[in-house]
PLY file of the C-alpha trace (Angstrom):
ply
format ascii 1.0
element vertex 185
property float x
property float y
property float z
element edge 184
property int vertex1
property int vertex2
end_header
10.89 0.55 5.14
13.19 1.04 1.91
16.09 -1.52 1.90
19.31 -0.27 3.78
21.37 -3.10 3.59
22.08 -3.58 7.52
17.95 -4.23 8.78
14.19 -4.26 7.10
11.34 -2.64 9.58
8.07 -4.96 9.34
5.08 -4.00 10.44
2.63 -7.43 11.57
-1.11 -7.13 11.99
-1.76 -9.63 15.08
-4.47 -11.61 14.27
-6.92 -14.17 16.34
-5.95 -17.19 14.92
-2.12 -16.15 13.69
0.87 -18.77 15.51
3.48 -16.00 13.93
1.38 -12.63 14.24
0.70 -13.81 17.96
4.20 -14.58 18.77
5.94 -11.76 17.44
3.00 -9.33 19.62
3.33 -11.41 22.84
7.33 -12.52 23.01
8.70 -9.51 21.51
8.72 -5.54 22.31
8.61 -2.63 19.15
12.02 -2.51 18.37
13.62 -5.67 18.89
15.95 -7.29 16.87
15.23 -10.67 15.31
17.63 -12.90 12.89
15.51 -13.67 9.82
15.73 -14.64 5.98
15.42 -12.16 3.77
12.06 -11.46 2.13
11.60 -13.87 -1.02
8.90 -13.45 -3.97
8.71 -11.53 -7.06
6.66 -8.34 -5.57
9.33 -5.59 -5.90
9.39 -1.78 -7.08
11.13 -1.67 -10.30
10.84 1.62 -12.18
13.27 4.52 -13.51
13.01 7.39 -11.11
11.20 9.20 -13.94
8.04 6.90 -14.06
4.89 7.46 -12.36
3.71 5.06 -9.99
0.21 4.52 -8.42
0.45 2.44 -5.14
-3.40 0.55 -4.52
-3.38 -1.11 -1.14
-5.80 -2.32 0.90
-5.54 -3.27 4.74
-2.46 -4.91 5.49
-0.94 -5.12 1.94
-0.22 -1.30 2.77
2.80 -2.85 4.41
4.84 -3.35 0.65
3.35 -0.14 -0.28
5.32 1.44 2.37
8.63 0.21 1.76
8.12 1.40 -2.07
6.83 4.38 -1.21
10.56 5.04 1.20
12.03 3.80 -1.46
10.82 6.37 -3.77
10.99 9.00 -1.54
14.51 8.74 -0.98
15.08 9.56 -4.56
14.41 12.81 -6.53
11.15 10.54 -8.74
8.36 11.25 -10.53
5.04 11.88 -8.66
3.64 8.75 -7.10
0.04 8.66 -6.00
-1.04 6.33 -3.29
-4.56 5.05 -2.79
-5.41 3.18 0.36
-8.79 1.65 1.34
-9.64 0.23 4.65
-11.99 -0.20 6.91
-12.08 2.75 9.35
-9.92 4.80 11.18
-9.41 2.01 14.19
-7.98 -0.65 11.23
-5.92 2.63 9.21
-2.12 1.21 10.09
0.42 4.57 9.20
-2.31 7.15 9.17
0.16 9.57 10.36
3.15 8.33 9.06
1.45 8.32 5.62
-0.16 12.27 6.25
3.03 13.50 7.42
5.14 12.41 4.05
2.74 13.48 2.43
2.28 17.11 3.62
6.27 16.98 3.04
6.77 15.72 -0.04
5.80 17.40 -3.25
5.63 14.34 -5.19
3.87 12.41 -2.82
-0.46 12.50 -3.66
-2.78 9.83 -1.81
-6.37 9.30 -1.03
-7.83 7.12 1.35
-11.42 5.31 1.39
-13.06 4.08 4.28
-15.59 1.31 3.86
-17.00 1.84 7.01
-16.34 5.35 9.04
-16.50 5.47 12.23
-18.43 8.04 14.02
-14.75 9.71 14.88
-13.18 9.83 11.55
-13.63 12.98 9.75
-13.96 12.98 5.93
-11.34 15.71 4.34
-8.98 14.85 7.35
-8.97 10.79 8.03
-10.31 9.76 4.92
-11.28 11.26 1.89
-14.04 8.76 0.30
-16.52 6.83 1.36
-16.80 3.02 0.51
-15.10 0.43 -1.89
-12.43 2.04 -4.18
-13.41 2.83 -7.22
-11.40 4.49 -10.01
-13.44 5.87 -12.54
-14.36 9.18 -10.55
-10.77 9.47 -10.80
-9.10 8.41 -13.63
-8.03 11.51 -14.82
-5.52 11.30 -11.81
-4.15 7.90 -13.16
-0.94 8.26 -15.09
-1.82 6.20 -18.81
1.87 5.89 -18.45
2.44 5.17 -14.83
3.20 2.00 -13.21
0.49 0.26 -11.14
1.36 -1.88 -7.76
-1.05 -3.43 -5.97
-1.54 -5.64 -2.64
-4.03 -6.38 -0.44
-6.71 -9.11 -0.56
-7.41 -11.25 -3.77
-11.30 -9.45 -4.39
-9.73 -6.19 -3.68
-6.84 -6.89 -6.07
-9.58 -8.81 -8.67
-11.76 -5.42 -8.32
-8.86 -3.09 -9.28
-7.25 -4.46 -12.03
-10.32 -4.79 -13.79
-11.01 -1.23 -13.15
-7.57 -0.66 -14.16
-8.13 -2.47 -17.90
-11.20 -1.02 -18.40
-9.60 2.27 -18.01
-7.33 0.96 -20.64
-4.43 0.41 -18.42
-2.30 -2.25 -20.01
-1.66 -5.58 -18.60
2.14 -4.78 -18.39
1.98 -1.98 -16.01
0.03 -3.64 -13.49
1.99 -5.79 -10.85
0.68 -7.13 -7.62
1.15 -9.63 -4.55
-1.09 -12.51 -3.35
-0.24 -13.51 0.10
0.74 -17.00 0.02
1.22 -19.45 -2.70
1.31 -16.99 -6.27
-1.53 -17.39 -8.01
-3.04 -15.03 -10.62
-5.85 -12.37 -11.08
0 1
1 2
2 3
3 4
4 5
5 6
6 7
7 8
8 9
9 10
10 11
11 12
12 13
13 14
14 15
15 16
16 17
17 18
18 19
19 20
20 21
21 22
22 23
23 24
24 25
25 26
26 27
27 28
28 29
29 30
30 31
31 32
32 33
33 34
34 35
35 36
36 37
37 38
38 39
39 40
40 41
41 42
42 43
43 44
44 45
45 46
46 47
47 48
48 49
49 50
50 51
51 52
52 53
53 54
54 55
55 56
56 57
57 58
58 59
59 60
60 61
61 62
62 63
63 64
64 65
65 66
66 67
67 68
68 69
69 70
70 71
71 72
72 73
73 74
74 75
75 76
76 77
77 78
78 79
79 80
80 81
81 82
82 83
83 84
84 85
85 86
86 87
87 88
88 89
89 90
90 91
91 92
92 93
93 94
94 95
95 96
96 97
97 98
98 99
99 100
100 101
101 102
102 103
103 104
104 105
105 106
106 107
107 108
108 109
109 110
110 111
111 112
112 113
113 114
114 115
115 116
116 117
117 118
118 119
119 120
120 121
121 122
122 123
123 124
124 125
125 126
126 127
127 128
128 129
129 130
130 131
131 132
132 133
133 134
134 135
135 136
136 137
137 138
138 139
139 140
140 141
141 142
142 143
143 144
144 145
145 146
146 147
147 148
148 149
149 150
150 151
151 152
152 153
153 154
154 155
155 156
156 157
157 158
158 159
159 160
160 161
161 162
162 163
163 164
164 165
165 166
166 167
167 168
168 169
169 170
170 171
171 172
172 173
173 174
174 175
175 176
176 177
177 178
178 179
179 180
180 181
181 182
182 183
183 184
């Protein structure tokens, strides 16, 4: 969620093989409160309110993307335009959350891919492409201005900013996170 000084929301994918992921899903109930350290790293949102910003996510590193996105949505910003690819429906963490800002928000555009649909998601109302992401169809949406933040895994991340240079997106506008110890694109 956006920072508000007195608690930070996380949201934590459990996963087979996870010790933490595992613990926090079996010892603990939604809404409990935990004593933690403060997030660490260099991943942050720092724009003017004025600047566009494109949020690229994949799977879980939509969970950054949604704290930025609070944060800009509690100011009056520029647009920002979220894209989000995943696997399906069943593995889409904040559908909702994410449609309902959205049909509130004027300044809030996203579109989501699905690698995979499932028989039950509906294209136009779950998703809105099919497969990898790719940016060329539309580039015209990009901002040449904007600011670019991306997370998710390292060949999604590899994948975008490449699209994102040869789209002629400079090197300075594109930030991103790599779980665990920083390395670069």
């Amino acid at each position: 969620d956006a920072p508000n000084g007195r608690s930070y929301r996380i949201g934590v994918k459990r996963e087979n093989e996870g010790l933490v992921s595992n613990l926090l899903h079996n010892e603990f109930d939604i809404g409990s409160e935990l004593e933690l350290i403060p997030p660490a790293g260099d991943f942050f949102l720092n724009t003017e309110p004025d600047t566009r910003v494109v949020l690229l996510s994949a799977g879980v590193g939509l969970t950054p993307m949604l704290s930025m996105l609070n944060s800009r949505l509690q100011q009056d910003c520029a647009e920002t335009l979220w894209l989000h690819a995943c696997e399906n429906g069943a593995q889409h963490a904040f559908a909702e959350e994410i449609r309902r800002k959205q049909a509130e928000q004027t300044n809030l555009k996203t579109l989501t891919w699905y690698r995979q649909p499932l028989e039950t998601d509906i294209q136009g109302q779950d998703y809105d492409l099919k497969g990898t992401m790719v940016l060329e169809p539309i580039a015209s949406m990009l901002p040449s201005e904007g600011q670019f933040y991306c997370c998710g895994p390292i060949g999604f991340m590899q994948s975008i900013k490449a699209q994102l240079l040869a789209l002629g997106i400079e090197e300075a506008q594109i930030h991103y996170e790599v779980f665990g110890p920083h390395q670069g694109l």
